[in-house]
N, C-alpha and C positions, 0 to 999 in steps of 0.2 A: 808457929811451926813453918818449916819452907819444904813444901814440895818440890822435889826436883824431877823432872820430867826426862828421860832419858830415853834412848831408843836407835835404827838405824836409818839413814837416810831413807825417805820413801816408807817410814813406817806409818804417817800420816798425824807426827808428833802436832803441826801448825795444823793442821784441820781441826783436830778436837781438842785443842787449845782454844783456835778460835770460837768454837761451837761452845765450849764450856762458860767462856768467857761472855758470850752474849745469854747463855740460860743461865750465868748467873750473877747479873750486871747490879743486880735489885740488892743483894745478898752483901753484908757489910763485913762477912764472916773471911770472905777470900777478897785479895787483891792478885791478879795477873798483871806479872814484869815483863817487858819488852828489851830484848836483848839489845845491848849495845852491840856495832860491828863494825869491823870498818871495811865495809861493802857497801857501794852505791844501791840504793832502793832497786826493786827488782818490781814493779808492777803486780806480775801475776805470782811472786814469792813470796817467803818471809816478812810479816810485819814487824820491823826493827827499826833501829833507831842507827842510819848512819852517817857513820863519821871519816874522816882521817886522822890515819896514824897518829897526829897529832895533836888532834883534839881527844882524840882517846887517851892517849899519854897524858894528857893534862886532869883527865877524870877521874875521881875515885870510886873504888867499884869495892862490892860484898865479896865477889867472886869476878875472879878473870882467866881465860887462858886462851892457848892459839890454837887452829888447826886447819889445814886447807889453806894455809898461806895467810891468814885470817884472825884477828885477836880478837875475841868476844868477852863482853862483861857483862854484870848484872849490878845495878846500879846499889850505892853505896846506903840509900835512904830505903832501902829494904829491913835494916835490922832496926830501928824504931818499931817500925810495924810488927815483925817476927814476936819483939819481945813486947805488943802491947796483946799478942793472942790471936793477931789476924794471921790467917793461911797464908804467905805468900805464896805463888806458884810460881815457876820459872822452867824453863826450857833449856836445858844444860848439856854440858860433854860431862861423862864419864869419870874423865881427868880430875871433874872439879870436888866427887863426890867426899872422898875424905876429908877435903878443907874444910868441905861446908860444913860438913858435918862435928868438926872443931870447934866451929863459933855458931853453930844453930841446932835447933832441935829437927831433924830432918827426916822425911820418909820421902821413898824411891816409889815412883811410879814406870815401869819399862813398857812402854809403846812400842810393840811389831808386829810381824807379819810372816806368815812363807815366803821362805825366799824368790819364789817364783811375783807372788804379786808385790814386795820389792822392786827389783827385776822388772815389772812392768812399769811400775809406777815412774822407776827412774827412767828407763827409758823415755816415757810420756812427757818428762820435763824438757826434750832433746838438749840439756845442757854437757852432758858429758856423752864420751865414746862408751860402744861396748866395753873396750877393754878398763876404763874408769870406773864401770856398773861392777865390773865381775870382778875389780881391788879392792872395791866397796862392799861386794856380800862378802867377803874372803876373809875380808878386816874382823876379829873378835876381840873387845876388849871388856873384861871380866868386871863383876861390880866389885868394890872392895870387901876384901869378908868379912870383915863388921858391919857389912851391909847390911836388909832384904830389903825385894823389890815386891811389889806387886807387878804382876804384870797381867796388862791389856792387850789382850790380840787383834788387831783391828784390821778383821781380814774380812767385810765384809762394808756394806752401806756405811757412807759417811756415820749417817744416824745411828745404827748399829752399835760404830766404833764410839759413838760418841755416848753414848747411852750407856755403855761398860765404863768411860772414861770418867762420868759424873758420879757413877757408884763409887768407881776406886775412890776419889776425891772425897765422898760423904763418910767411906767408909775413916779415910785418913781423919776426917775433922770431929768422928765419933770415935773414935781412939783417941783422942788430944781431948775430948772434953769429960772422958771418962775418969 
């Protein structure tokens, strides 16, 4: 199955990605995908994998698309694993949910927040202006309706957020093995 992790910026989708991924590193049942992008490493951001446009053009991806000026993929050696049982998890746009959902057995996990600690959160990054923060809460784009999500609220401690994040996740992989 491939989890796909969706949510809005500042929902704190990479913190309990990362948190899950180290509580469940032992665990043969999930593998966590690290996004292609073609954005230069950011230190204190995103742990991905980048490239240039044209090394990216050269790669074959599960799933791919643009946003932010930005083409992101999920690497192509994902569907061996989907179809030998193991959970992929992946961190995605929105955009990509009905592709995947073509060629994999998929569940939606939705990562957010009040808008307000959003809002704060982006702020705290100083990468964008006010007025970038308040095009970004404004932004809604819907899951498709063949979808459902579960959705995490992660509107409190790291740990908190990430303690609902490994349910949802247990919950996904006790549904698949039912």
């Amino acid at each position: 199955m491939l989890v796909l992790v969706v949510g809005p910026s500042g929902a704190g989708k990479d913190t309990l990605l990362n948190i899950a991924r180290r509580a469940l590193a032992g665990d043969a049942r999930f593998r966590f995908v690290r996004r292609v992008i073609t954005r230069q490493a950011d230190p204190g951001g995103e742990d991905h994998e980048p490239v240039t446009p044209a090394q990216f053009a050269a790669r074959a991806f599960a799933l791919q698309w643009q946003a932010h000026g930005l083409q992101y993929g999920i690497a192509a050696d994902i569907a061996p694993d989907v179809a030998a049982g193991t959970v992929v998890v992946a961190n995605v746009s929105r955009a990509v949910i009905a592709a995947a959902a073509e060629r994999f057995p998929v569940r939606v996990i939705e990562v957010t927040a009040p808008p307000d600690v959003l809002a704060a959160r982006l702020a705290s990054r100083g990468r964008e202006t006010a007025a970038d923060i308040a095009a970004r809460l404004a932004r809604s784009v819907p899951l498709p309706a063949n979808v459902t999500a579960e959705t995490v609220v992660n509107d409190a401690t790291p740990e908190i957020g990430a303690e609902r994040f490994l349910a949802a996740l247990n919950r996904a992989v006790s549904n698949v093995r039912q």
